[in-house]
C-alpha positions as a Markdown table, in Angstrom:
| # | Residue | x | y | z |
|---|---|---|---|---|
| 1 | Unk | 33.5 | 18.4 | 2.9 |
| 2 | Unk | 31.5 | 15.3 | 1.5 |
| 3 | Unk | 27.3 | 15.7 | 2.2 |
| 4 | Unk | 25.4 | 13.0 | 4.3 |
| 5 | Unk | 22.5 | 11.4 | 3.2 |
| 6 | Unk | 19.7 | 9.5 | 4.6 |
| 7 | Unk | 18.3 | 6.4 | 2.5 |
| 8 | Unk | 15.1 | 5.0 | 3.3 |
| 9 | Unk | 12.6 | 2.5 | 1.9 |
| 10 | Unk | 9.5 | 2.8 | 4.3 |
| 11 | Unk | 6.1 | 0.7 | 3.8 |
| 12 | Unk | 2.9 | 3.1 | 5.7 |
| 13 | Unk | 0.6 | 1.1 | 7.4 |
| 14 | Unk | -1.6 | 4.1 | 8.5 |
| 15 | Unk | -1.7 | 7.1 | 7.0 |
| 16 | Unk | -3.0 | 8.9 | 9.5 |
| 17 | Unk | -0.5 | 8.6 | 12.4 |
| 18 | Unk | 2.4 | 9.1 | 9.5 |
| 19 | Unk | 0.8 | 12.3 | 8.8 |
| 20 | Unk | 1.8 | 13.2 | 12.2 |
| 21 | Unk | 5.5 | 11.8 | 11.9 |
| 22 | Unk | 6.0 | 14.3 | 8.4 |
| 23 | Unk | 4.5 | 17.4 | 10.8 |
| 24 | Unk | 6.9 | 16.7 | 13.5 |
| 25 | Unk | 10.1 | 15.9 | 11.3 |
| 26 | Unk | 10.1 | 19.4 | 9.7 |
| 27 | Unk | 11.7 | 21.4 | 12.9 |
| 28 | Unk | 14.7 | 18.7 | 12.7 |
| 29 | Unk | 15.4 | 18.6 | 9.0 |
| 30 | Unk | 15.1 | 22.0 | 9.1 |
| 31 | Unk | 17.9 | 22.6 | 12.2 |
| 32 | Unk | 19.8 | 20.4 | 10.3 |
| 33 | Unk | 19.6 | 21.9 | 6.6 |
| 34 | Unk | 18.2 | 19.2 | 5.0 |
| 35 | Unk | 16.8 | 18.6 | 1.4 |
| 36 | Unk | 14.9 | 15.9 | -0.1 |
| 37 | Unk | 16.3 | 14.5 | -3.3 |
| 38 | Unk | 13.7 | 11.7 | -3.9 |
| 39 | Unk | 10.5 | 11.9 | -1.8 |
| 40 | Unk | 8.3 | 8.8 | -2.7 |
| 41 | Unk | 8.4 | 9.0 | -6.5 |
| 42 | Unk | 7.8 | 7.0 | -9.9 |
| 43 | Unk | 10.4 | 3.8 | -8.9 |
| 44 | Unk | 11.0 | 0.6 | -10.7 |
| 45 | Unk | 13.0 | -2.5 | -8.7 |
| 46 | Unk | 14.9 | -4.3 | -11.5 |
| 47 | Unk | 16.7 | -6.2 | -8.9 |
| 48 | Unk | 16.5 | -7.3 | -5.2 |
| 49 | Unk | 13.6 | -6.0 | -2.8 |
| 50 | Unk | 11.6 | -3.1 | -2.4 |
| 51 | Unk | 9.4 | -1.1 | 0.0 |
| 52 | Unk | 6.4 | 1.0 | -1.5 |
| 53 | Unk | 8.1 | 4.9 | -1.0 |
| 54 | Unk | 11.5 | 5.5 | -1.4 |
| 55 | Unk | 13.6 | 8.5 | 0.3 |
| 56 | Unk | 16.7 | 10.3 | -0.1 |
| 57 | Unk | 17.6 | 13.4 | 2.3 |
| 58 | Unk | 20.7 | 15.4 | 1.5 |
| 59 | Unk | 22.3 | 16.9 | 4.5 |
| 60 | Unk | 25.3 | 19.6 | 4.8 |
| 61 | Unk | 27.6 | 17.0 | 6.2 |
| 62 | Unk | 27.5 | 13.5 | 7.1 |
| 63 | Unk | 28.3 | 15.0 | 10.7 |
| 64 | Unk | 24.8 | 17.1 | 9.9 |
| 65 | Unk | 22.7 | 13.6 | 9.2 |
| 66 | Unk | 23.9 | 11.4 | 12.0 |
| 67 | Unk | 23.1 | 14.8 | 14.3 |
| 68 | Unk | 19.9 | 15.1 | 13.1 |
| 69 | Unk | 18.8 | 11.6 | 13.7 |
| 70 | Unk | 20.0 | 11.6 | 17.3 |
| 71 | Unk | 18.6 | 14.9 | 18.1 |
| 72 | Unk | 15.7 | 15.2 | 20.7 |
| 73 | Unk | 13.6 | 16.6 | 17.9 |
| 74 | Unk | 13.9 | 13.8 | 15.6 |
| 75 | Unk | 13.8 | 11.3 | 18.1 |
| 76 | Unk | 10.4 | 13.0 | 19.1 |
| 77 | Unk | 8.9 | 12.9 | 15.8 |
| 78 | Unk | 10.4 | 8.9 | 15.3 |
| 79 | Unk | 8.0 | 8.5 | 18.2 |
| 80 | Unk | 4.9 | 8.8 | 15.4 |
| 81 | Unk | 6.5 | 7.0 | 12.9 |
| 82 | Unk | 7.2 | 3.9 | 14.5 |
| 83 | Unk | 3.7 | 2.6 | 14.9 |
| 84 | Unk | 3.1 | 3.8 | 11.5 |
| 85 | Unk | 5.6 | 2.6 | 8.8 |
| 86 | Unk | 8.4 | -0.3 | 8.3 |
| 87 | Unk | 11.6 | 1.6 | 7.5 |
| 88 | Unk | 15.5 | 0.5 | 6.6 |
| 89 | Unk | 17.0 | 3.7 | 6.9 |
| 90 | Unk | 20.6 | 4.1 | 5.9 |
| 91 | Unk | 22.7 | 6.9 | 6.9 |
| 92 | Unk | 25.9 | 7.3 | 4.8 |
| 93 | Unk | 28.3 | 10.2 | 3.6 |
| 94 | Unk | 28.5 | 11.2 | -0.1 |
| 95 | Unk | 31.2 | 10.9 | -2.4 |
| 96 | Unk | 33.8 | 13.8 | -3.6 |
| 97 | Unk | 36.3 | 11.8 | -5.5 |
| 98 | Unk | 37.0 | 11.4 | -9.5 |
| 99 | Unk | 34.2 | 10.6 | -11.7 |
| 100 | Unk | 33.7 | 8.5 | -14.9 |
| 101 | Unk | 34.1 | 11.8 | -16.9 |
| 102 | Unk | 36.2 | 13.5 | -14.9 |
């Protein structure tokens, strides 16, 4: 079964209140098994457009990411986020298929 991920590009406009959204998210991610691959880290944008922290959470199951999003609990902790940050979150499933070296 392919993994879901979330991407995100997020711009924080106070740090403060996003603080809050990043206590609340834990209980959801962590119902929903998930694990940050990137978590705002060293980027360059060689091409298009860019936001200031960059995000990618692995989930079980694609099934796993788009129930975690609607859940209650993230929904909740969304709440504190919204005032916060501009996001464009994409949800998507991962990829089990041949590689290049395969």
């Amino acid at each position: 079964m392919a993994k879901g991920y979330w991407i995100a590009r997020v711009d924080v406009t106070d740090a403060e209140q996003y603080k809050a959204y990043v206590a609340a998210n834990a209980e959801p991610f962590r119902k929903f098994g998930a694990h940050f691959v990137v978590r705002a880290g060293r980027f360059e944008n060689p091409e298009g457009s860019s936001r200031s922290r960059n995000i990618v959470i692995e989930f079980p199951s694609y099934q796993d990411a788009l129930d975690c999003w609607k859940s209650p609990e993230y929904q909740a902790a969304r709440g504190h986020r919204l005032p916060a940050s501009t996001i464009d979150l994409v949800i998507i499933e991962g990829y089990d298929g041949p590689q290049p070296n395969d």
